[in-house]
C-alpha positions as CSV (number, residue, x, y, z in Angstrom):
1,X,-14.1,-19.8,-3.0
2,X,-14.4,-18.8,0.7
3,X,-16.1,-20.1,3.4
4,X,-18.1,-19.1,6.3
5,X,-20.3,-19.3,8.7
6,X,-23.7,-19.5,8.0
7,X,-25.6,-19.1,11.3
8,X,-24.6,-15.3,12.3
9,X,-26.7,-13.9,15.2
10,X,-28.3,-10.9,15.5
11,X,-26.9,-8.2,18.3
12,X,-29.5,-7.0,21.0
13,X,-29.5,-3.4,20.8
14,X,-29.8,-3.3,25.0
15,X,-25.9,-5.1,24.9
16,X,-24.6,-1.9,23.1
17,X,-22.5,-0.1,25.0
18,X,-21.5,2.7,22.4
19,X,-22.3,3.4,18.7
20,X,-19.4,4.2,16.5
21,X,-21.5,6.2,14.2
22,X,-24.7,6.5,13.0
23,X,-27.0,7.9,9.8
24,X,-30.4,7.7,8.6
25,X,-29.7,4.5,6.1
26,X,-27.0,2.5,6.6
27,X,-26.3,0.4,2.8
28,X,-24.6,-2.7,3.0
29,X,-23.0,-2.9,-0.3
30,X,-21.8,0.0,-2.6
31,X,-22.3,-1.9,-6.2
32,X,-25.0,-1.1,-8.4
33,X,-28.2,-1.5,-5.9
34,X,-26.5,0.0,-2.9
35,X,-25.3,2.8,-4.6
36,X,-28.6,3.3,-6.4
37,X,-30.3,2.9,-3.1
38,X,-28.0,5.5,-1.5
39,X,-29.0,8.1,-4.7
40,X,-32.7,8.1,-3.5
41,X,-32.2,8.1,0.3
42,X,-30.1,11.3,0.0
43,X,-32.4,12.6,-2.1
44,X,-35.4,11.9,0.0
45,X,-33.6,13.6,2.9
46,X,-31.9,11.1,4.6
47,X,-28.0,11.2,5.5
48,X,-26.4,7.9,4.2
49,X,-23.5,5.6,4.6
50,X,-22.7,3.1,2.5
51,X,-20.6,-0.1,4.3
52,X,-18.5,-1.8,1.3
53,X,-16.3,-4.8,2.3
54,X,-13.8,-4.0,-0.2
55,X,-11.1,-1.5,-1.1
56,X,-13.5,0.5,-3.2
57,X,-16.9,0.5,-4.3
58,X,-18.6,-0.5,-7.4
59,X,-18.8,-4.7,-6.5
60,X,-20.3,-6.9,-9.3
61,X,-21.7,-4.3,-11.7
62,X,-18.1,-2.9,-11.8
63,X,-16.8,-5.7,-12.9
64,X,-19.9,-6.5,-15.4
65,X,-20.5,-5.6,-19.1
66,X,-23.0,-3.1,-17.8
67,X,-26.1,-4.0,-19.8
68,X,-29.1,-2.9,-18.2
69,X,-32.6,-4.3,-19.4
70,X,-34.7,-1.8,-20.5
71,X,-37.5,-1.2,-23.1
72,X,-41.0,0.3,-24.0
73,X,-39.7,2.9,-26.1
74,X,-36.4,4.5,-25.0
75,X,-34.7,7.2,-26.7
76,X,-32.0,4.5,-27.4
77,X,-34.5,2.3,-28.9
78,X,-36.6,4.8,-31.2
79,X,-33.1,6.4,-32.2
80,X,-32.3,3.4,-33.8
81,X,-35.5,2.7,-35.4
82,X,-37.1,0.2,-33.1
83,X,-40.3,0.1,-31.6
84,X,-41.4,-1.6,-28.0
85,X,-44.5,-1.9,-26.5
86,X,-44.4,-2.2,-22.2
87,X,-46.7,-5.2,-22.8
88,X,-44.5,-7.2,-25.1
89,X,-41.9,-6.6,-22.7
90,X,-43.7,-8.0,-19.5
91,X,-44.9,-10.7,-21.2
92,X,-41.0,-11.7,-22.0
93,X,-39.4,-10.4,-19.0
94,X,-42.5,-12.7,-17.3
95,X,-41.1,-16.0,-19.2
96,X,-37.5,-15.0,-18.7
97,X,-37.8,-14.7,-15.0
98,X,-39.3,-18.6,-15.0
99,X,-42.1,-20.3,-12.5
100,X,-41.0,-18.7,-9.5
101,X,-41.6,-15.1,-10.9
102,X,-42.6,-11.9,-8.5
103,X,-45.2,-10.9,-11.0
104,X,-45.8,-7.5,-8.7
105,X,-41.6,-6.8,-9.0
106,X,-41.7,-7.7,-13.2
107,X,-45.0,-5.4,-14.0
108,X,-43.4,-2.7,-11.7
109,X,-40.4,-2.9,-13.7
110,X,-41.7,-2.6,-17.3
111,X,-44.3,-0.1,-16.3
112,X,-41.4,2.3,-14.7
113,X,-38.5,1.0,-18.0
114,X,-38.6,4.4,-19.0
115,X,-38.5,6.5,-15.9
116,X,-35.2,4.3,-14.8
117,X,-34.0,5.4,-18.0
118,X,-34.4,8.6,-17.7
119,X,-32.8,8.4,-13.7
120,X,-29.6,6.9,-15.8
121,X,-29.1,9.9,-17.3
122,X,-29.6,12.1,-14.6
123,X,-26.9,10.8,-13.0
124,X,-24.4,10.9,-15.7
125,X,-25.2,7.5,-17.6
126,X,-24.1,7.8,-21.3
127,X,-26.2,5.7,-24.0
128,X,-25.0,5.6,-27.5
129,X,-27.8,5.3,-30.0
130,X,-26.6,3.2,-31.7
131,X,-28.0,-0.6,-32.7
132,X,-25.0,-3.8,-32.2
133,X,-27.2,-6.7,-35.0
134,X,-24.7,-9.7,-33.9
135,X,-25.4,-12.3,-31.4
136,X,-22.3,-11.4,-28.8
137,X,-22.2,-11.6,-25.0
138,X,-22.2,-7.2,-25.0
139,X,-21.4,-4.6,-28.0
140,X,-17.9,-5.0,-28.6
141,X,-18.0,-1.4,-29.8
142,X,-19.6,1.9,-27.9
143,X,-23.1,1.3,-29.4
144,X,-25.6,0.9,-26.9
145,X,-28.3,-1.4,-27.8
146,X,-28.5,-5.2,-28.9
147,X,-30.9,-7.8,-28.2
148,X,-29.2,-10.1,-25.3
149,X,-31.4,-13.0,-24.5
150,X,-34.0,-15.2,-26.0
151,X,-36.1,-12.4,-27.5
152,X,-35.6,-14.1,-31.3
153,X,-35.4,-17.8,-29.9
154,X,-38.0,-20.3,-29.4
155,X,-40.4,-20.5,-27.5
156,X,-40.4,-16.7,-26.1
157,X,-40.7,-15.3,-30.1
158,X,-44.0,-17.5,-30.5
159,X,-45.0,-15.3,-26.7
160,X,-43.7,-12.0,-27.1
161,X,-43.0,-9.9,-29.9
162,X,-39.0,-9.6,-29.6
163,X,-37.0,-5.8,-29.5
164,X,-33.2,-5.4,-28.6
165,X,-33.6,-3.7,-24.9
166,X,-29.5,-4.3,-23.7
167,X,-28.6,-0.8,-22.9
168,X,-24.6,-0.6,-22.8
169,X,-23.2,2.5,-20.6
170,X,-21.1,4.2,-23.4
171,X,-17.8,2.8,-23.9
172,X,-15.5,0.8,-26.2
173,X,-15.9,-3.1,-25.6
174,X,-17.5,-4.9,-22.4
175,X,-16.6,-2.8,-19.9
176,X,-20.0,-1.0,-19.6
177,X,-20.1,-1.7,-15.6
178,X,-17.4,0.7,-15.0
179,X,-18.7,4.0,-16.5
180,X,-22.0,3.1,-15.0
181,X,-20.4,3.1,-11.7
182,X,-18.9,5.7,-12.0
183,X,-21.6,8.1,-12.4
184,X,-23.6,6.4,-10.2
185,X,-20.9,6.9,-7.6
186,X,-19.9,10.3,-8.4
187,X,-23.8,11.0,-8.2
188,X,-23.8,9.3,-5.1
189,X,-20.9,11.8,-3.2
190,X,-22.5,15.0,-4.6
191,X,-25.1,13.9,-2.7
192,X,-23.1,13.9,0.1
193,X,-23.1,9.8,0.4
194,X,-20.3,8.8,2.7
195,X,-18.9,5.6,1.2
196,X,-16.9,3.5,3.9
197,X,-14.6,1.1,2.4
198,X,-13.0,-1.8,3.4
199,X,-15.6,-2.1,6.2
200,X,-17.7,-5.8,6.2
201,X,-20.9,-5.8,7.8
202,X,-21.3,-8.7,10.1
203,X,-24.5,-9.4,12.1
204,X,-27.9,-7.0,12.7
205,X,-28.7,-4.8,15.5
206,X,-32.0,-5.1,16.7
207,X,-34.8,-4.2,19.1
208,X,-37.2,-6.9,19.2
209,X,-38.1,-7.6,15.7
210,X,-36.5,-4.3,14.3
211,X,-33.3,-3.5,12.5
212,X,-31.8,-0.5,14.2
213,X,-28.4,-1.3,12.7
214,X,-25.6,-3.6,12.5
215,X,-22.3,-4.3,13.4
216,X,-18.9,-4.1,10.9
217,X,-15.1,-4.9,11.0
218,X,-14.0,-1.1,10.7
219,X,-9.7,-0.8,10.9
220,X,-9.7,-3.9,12.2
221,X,-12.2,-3.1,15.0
222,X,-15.9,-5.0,15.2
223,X,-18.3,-1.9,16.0
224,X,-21.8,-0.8,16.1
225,X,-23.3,1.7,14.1
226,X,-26.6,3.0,14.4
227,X,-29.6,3.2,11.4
228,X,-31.8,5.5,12.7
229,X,-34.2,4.9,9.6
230,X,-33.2,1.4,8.2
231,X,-30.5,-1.0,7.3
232,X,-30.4,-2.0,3.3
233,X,-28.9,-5.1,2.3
234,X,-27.2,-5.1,-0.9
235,X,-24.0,-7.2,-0.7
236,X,-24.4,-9.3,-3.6
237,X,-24.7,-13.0,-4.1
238,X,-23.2,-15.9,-2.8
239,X,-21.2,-17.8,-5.8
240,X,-17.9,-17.0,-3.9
241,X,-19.1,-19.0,-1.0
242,X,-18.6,-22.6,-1.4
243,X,-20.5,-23.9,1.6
244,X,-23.7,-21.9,0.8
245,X,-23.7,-23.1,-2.7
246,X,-23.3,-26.6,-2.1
247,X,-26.2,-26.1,0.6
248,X,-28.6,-23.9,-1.5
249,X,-27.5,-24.3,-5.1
250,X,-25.8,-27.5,-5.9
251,X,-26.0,-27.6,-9.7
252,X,-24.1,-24.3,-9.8
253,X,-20.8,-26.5,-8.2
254,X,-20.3,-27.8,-11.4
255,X,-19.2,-24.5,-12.8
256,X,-15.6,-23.3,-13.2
257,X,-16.0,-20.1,-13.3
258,X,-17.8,-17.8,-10.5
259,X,-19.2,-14.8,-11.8
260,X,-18.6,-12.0,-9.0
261,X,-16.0,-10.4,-7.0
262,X,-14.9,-11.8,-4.1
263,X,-17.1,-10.3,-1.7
264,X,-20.3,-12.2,-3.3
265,X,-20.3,-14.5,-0.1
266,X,-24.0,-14.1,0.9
267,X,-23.0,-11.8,3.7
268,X,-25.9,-10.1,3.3
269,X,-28.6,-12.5,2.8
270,X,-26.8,-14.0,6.0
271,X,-27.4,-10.7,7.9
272,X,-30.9,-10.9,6.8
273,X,-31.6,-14.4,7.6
274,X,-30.2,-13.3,11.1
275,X,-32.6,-10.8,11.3
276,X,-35.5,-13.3,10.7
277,X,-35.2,-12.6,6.7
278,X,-37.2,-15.5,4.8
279,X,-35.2,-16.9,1.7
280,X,-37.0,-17.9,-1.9
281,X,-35.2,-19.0,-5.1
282,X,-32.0,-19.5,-3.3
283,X,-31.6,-22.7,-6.1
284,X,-31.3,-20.4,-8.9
285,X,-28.5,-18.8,-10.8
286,X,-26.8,-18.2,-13.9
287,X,-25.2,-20.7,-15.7
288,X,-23.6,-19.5,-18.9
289,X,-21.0,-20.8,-21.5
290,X,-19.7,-18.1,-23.4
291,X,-20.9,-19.9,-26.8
292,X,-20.6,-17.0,-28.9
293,X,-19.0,-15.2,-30.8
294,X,-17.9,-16.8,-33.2
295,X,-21.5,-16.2,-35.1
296,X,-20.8,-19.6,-37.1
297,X,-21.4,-21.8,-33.9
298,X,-24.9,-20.8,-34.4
299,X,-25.1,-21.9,-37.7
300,X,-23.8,-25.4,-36.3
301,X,-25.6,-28.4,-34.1
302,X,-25.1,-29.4,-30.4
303,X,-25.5,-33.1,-29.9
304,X,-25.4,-35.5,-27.1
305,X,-24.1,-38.4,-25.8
306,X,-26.5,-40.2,-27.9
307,X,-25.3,-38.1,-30.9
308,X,-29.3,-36.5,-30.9
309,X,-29.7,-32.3,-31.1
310,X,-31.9,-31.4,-27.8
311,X,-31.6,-27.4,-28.0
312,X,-32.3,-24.8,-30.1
313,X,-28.8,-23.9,-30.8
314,X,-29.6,-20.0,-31.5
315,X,-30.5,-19.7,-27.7
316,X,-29.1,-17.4,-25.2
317,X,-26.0,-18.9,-23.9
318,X,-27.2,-19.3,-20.4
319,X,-30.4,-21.2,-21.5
320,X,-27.8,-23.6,-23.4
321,X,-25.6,-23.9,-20.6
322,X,-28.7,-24.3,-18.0
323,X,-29.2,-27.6,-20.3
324,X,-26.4,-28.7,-20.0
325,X,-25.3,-27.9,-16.8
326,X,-28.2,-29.5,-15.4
327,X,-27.6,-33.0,-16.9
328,X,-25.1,-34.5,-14.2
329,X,-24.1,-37.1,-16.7
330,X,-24.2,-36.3,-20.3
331,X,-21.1,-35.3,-23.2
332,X,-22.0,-32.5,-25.2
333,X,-20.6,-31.4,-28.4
334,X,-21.0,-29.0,-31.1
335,X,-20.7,-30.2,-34.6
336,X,-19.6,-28.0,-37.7
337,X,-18.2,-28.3,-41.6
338,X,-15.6,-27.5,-43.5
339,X,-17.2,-24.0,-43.7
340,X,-16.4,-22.8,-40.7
341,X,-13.1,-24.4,-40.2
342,X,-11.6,-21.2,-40.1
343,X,-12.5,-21.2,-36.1
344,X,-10.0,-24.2,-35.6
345,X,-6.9,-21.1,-36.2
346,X,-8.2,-19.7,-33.2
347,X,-9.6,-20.2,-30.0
348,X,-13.5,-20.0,-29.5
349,X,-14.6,-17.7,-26.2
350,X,-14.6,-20.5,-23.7
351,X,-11.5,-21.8,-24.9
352,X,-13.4,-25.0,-25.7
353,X,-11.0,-27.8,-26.8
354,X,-11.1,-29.7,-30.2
355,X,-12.5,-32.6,-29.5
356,X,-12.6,-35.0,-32.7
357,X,-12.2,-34.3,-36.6
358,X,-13.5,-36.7,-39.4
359,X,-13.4,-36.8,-43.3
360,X,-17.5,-38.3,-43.0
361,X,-19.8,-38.1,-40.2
362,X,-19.6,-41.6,-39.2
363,X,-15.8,-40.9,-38.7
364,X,-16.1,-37.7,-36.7
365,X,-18.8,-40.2,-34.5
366,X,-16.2,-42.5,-33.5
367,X,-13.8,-40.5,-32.7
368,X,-15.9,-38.7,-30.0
369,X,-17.3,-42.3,-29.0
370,X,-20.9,-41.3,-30.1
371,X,-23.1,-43.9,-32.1
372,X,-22.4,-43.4,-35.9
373,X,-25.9,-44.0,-37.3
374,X,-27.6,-41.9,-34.8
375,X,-25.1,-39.2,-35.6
376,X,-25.4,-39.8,-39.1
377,X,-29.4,-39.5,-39.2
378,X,-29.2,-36.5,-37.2
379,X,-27.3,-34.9,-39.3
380,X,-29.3,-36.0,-42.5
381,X,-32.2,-34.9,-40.8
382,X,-31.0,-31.4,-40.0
383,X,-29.9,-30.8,-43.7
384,X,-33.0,-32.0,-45.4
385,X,-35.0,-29.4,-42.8
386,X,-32.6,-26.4,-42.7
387,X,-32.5,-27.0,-46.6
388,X,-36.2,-26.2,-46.8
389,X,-35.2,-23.1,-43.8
390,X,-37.4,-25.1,-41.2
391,X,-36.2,-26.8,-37.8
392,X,-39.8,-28.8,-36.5
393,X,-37.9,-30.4,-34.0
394,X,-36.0,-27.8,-32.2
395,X,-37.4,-24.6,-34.2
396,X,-34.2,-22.6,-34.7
397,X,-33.9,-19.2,-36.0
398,X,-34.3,-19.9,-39.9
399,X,-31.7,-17.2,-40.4
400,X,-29.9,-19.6,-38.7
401,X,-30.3,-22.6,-40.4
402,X,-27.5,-23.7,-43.2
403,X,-27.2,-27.2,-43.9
404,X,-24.0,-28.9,-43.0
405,X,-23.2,-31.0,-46.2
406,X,-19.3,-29.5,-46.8
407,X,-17.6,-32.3,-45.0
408,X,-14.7,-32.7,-43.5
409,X,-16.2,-32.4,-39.7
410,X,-15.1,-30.8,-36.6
411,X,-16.4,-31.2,-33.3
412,X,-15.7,-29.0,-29.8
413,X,-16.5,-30.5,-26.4
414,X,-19.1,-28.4,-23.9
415,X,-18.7,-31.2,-21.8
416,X,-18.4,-29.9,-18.1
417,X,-15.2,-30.4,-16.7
418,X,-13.6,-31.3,-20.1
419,X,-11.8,-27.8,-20.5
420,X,-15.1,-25.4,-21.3
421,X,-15.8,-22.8,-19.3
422,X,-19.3,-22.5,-17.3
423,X,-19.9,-18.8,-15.7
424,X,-22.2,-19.0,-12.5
425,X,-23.6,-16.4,-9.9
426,X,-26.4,-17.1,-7.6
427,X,-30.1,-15.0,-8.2
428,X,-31.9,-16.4,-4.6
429,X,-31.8,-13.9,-1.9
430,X,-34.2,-12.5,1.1
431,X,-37.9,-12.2,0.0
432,X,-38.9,-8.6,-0.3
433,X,-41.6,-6.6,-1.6
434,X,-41.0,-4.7,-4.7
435,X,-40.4,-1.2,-2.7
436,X,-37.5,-3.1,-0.9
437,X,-38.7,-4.6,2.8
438,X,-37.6,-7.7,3.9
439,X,-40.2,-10.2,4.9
440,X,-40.2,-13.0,7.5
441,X,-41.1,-16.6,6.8
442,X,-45.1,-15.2,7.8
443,X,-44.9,-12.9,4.6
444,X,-45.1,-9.7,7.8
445,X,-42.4,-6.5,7.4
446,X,-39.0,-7.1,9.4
447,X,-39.5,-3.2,10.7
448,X,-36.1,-1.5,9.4
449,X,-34.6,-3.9,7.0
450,X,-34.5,-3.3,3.3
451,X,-32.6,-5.7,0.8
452,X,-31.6,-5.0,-3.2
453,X,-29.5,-6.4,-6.0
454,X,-28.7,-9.9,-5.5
455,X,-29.5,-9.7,-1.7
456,X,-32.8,-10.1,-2.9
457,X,-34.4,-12.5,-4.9
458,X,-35.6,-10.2,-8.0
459,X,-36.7,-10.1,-11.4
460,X,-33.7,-13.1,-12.5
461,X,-35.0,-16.2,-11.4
462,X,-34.0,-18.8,-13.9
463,X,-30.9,-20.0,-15.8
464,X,-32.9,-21.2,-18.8
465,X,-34.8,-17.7,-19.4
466,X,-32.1,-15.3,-17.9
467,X,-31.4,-12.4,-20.3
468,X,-28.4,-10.0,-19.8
469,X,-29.3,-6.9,-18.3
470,X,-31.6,-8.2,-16.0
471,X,-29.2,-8.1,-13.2
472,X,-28.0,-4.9,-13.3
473,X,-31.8,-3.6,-14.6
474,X,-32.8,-5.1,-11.6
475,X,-30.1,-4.1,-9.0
476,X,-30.5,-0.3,-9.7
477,X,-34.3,-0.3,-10.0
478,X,-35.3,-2.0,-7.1
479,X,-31.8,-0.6,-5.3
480,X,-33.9,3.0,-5.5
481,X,-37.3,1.7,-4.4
482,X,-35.4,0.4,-1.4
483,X,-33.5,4.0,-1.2
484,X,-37.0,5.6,-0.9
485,X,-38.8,3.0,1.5
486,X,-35.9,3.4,3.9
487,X,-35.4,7.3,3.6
488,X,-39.0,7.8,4.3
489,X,-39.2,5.7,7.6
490,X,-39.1,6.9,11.3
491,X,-38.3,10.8,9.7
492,X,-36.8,12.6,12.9
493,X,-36.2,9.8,15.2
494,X,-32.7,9.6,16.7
495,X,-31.4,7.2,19.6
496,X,-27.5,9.0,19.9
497,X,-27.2,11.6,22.2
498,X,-25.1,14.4,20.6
């Protein structure tokens, strides 16, 4: 993980002494919202360069399964014979995106679902219609659509009636970020987007209070360059920054895994704060252990220290690792029979290591150091409840619930740092308004300065009711919004003299 400094300075546009280029919209970023952005400023007239840090564009969503959150009725969705309603969707999206939602940026977002849709696949998106049932991290095939969070899972299916709304970019296995990039790209040039790579903005230019455009590390070179319209920050997170986490987002330390590429260093929530940028949510992120496949795990229990369930275990894999991840002190393990011992020939995803066996429960107890009767009871108490296909204490899925009476006993350890793997990436950023501008720490416009993606603090606020696809949903929804804001700002005004 890098470091950095975390107290850059803004540049007073009277020290510039020459401009090494300028456009209408300068992009900081060229993943999924800057390149999105970039789309909608050349198509509301503006000329465009994009500033990405490394040797070619696509960031994050590049590198990301590529589901996008989308629902209300797609051509995806009534292909496959599902129907959505925009309501039942904002009322999930609303609980998935926690206490700290932007209600303005989630009703905006289910209202327009279908109209972002359709914007895919002008520019080249491919959906399959085609419906994945399993619970998996993406479609492991080309079809499209699957449900990816807690739609099915209590307590958002006692809120919202539950659809599949993961849209996959068409291709075989989880890889879905990199046709989406690539039209979104190749959209992007025909456009006549200029895409500078390996060029890291540093610090804002301003005049006064406004953006006019920042400085970068260009061939080795720091220069200025000139937005005659606006600057729009959309560098990614932070999770590759070790000092910003530890200062903003401590729980997400105890990962192992950071979820980005390795340009997510908050450079551009840096740039913003420069600026005069306000911060919200900057606590929050993802925390995810890839729990499934295989689908038996969900058939099986998660205990504690104290050898007591205290989860849902049919739950989206972040909410389960935001539980435990959040427990500094606790052992976690996940307990199955005979019946599924087939998963002990092969790894699990996550790797997670064996942790105890045992021809009775009371055995398997000791062996992990847990108390026998509380184990025991548990365990009796799960059967006699998923026997009857009810869970009162933890309410799992009843097409979930088997009993586990077909001993011998297994059990694999989720315990943090004990060889499971725990996937962060950070969600706080700059506070904006839904159309993209940044605001100061007085809830006022920062004239010039636009922020996206995970430079902005979005729709994914919270660990516990993240659902895949709200990321990139959110990066090339609100990336366009801050396309048009800053395309439609200070038309005609120039300050190079050609």
């Amino acid at each position: 993980m890098a470091k950095s400094e975390m107290n850059e300075k803004p540049v007073d546009q009277s020290t510039v002494r020459t401009w090494h280029t300028e456009a209408d919209v300068i992009i900081v970023g060229g993943g999924g919202a800057g390149i999105s952005a970039a789309i909608e400023a050349a198509e509301g007239g503006a000329d465009v360069i994009v500033l990405e840090a490394g040797d070619e564009a696509g960031g994050s969503t590049a590198m990301a399964g590529g589901l996008i959150y989308m629902g209300g009725g797609t051509p995806v969705q009534k292909a496959c014979g599902f129907e959505d309603d925009t309501e039942e969707m904002y009322k999930f999206l609303l609980l998935a995106a926690g206490p700290d939602a932007d209600r303005a940026k989630v009703r905006l977002y289910c209202d327009r679902s279908l109209e972002h849709y359709d914007w895919l696949v002008r520019q080249g998106v491919e959906f399959k219609s085609e419906y994945y049932p399993g619970k998996h991290t993406n479609t492991p095939n080309e079809a499209a659509l699957m449900i990816t969070g807690n739609e099915e899972a209590w307590p958002y299916v006692d809120h919202a009636k539950p659809a599949p709304r993961g849209h996959k970019p068409r291709i075989k296995g989880d890889h879905g970020g990199i046709p989406l990039m690539h039209s979104l790209l190749n959209s992007a040039r025909l456009k006549g987007v200029d895409v500078i790579c390996n060029a890291r903005a540093l610090a804002p230019v301003t005049n006064g209070s406004t953006v006019v455009g920042v400085t970068a590390r260009i061939d080795m070179r720091e220069v200025c360059i000139s937005a005659r319209r606006g600057v729009i920050l959309a560098a990614g997170g932070f999770i590759m920054n070790e000092d910003m986490v530890a200062t903003y987002a401590p729980t997400l330390s105890r990962g192992n895994w950071p979820n980005g590429n390795p340009n997510d260093t908050g450079g551009g929530i840096r740039i913003g704060m420069a600026a005069g940028g306000s911060i919200v949510c900057m606590h929050e992120g993802f925390i995810c252990t890839p729990f499934y496949p295989p689908q038996q795990f969900l058939e099986s229990i998660i205990v504690n220290e104290r050898g007591a369930r205290f989860i849902n275990e049919d739950v989206y894999h972040g909410r389960l690792g935001s539980a435990i991840l959040e427990r500094q002190d606790g052992r976690y393990y996940l307990v199955i029979d005979s019946r599924h011992f087939d998963v002990l020939d092969r790894a699990p995803m996550g790797g997670y290591p064996v942790a105890g066996t045992g021809d009775s429960i009371e055995e398997l107890a000791k062996e992990l150091h847990l108390p026998p009767e509380a184990l025991a009871q548990t365990l009796q108490t799960y059967n006699e409840h998923a026997s009857a296909g009810v869970d009162p204490e933890h309410h799992k899925n009843p097409k979930y619930l088997l009993p586990l009476d077909s001993p011998p006993y297994a059990a694999f350890d989720l315990t943090p740092g004990n060889g499971a793997i725990f996937a962060t990436m950070t969600f706080g950023g700059l506070d904006t308004k839904p159309t993209g501008e940044v605001l100061n720490t007085e809830k006022a416009i920062i004239p010039g300065l636009y922020a996206a993606g995970r430079n902005s603090a979005g729709l994914p606020r919270s660990a516990a009711g993240y659902a895949s696809g709200m990321s990139i949903g959110d990066a090339t929804f609100f990336g366009r919004l801050a396309g048009q804001s800053a395309a439609s700002r200070n038309r005609g005004s120039s300050r190079i003299k050609t």
